[in-house]
C-alpha positions as CSV (number, residue, x, y, z in Angstrom):
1,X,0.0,0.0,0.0
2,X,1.2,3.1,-0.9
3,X,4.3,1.8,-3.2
4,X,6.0,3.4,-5.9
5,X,6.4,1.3,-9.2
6,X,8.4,2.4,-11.7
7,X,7.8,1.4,-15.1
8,X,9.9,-1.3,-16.8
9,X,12.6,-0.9,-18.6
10,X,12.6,-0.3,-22.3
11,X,8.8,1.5,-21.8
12,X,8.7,5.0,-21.3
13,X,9.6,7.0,-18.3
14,X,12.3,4.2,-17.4
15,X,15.7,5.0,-17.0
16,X,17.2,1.7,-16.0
17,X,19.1,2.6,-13.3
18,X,18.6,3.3,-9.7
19,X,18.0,7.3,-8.9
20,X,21.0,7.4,-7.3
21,X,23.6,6.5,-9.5
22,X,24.8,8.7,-12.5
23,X,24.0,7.7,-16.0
24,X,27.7,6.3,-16.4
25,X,27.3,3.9,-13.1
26,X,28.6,4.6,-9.9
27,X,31.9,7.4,-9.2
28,X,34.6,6.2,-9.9
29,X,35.3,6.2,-5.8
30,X,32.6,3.5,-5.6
31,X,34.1,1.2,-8.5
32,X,37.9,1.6,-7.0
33,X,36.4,0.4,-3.7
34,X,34.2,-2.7,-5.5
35,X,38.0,-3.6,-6.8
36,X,39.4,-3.5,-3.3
37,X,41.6,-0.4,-4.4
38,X,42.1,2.9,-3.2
39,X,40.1,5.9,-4.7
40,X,41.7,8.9,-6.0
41,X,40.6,11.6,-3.8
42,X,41.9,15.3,-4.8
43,X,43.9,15.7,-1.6
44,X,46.2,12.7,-3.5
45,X,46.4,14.6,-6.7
46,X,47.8,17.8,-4.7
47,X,50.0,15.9,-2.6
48,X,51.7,14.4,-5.9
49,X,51.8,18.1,-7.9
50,X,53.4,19.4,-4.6
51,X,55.8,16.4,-4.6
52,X,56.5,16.7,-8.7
53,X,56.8,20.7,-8.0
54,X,59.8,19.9,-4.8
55,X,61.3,17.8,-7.4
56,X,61.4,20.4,-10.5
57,X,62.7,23.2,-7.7
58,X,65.3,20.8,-6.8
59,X,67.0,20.4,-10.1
60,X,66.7,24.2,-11.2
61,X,68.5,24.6,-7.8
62,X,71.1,22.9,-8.7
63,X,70.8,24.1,-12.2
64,X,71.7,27.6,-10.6
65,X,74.6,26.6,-8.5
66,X,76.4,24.9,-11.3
67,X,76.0,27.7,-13.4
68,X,77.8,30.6,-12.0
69,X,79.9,32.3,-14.1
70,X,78.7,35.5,-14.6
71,X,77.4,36.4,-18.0
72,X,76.0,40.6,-19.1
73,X,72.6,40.8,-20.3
74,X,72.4,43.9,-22.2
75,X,68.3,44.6,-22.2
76,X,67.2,48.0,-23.9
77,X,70.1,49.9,-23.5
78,X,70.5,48.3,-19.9
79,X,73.3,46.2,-19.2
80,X,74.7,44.6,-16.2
81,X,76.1,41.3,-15.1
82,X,74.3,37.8,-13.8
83,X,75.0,34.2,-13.3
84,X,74.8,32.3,-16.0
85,X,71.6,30.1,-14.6
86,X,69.9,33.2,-13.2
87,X,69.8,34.7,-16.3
88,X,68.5,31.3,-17.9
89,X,66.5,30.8,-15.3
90,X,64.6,34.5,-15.9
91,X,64.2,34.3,-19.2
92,X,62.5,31.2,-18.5
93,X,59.9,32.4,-16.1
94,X,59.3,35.1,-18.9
95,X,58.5,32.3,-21.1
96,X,56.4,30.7,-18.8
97,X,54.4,34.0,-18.1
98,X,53.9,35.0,-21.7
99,X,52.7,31.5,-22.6
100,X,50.5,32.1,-19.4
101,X,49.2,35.3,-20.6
102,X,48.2,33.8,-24.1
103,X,47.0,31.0,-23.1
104,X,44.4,32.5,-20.5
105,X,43.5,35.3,-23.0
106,X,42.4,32.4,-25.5
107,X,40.5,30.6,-23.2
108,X,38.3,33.9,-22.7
109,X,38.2,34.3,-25.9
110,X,36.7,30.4,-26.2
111,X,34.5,31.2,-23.1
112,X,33.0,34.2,-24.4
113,X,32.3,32.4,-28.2
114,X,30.5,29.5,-26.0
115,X,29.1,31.8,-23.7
116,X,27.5,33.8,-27.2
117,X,26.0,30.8,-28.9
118,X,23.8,30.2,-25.8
């Protein structure tokens, strides 16, 4: 008395799976713990970025102390002496900030385009 019943599958108004689960089956966190493994949480994921960041900071460490012999850097009409792996080590970072600065500026540009055809 009182009961629910949901239609069968394959007739209309049936999903085939519970309510509860997604269309894809259950989270992955589920499945990993049907296989007896470990889920991937996103505390994990930082823990290895931080780990993988140590590592890269590491080497460019020791990048810099094996490259000390000072080198001049002349830079519009500037010009003045660094070691060799700081100077190598800068014009890195203004690498990594101009590909930054283009890269973010293009995803606007994509989010605006999607945001448009809405």
């Amino acid at each position: 008395m009182g009961e629910t019943k949901r239609p069968p599958a394959g007739e209309p108004g049936a999903t085939g799976a519970p309510a509860a689960e997604p269309a894809g089956g259950p989270p992955e966190s589920a499945r990993a713990e049907q296989r007896g493994e470990i889920p991937k949480t996103r505390t994990a994921l930082v823990n290895n970025g931080v780990l993988a960041f140590v590592v890269v900071l590491i080497l460019l460490l020791v990048f810099i102390l094996e490259n000390t012999r000072s080198v001049k850097i002349s830079y519009f009409g500037a010009g003045f002496h660094l070691p060799l792996g700081v100077a190598l080590l800068l014009a890195a970072i203004g690498g990594a900030l101009l590909t930054g600065i283009l890269g973010t500026a293009r995803i606007l540009q994509l989010r605006r385009s999607v945001r448009r055809r809405r």
